[in-house]
C-alpha positions as CSV (number, residue, x, y, z in Angstrom):
1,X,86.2,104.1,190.8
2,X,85.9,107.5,192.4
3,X,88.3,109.9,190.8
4,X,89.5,113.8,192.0
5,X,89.0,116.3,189.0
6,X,91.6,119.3,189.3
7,X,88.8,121.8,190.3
8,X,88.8,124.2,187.3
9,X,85.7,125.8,187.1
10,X,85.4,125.5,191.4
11,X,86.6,123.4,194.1
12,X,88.0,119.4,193.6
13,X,85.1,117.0,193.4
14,X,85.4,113.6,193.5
15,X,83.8,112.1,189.5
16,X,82.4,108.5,189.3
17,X,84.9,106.4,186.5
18,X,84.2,103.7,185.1
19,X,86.8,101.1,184.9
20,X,86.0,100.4,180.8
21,X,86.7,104.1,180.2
22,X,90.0,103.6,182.3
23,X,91.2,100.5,180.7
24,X,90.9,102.3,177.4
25,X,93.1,105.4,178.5
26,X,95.7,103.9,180.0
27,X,96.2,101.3,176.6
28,X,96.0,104.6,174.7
29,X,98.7,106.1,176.9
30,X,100.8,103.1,176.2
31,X,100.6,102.7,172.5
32,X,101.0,106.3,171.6
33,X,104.1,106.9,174.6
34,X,105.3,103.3,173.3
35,X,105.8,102.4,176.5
36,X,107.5,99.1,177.3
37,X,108.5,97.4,180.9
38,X,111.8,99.0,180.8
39,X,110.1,102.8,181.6
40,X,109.6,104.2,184.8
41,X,107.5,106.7,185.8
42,X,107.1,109.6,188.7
43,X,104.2,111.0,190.0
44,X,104.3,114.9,189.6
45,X,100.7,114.9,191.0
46,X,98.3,113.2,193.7
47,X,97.7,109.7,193.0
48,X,94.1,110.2,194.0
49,X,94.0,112.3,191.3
50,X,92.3,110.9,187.8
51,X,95.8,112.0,186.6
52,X,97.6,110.6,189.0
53,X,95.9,107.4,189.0
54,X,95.1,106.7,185.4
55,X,98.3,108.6,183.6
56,X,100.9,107.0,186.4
57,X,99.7,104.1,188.2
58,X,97.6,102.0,185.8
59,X,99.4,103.0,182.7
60,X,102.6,101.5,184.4
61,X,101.0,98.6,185.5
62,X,99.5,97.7,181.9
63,X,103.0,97.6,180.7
64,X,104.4,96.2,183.2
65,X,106.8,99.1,184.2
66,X,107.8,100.6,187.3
């Protein structure tokens, strides 16, 4: 998966993922948030975005929220 990085130290560049390291942050984000399928989430930043994508979309997906 091809990820955006925010750009700190220059411009946004896209960063190779892989989809191991993705599956273990979004079940970390669960577990310590407690998340369950009753949560909902916004997105506050691009979903192209490792932030976006990770953080909202596939963290809400692992539990099953919207």
């Amino acid at each position: 998966m091809i990820l955006y990085t925010s750009g700190t130290t220059g411009g946004p560049r896209g960063r190779c993922s892989r989809i191991a390291t993705s599956s273990t942050r979004r079940m970390i984000f669960v577990s310590c948030l407690q998340l369950t399928a009753a949560d909902r989430s916004i997105a506050a930043v691009p979903l192209g975005h490792v932030t976006g994508v990770v953080a909202n979309i596939m963290t809400m997906v692992r539990c099953a929220a919207r």
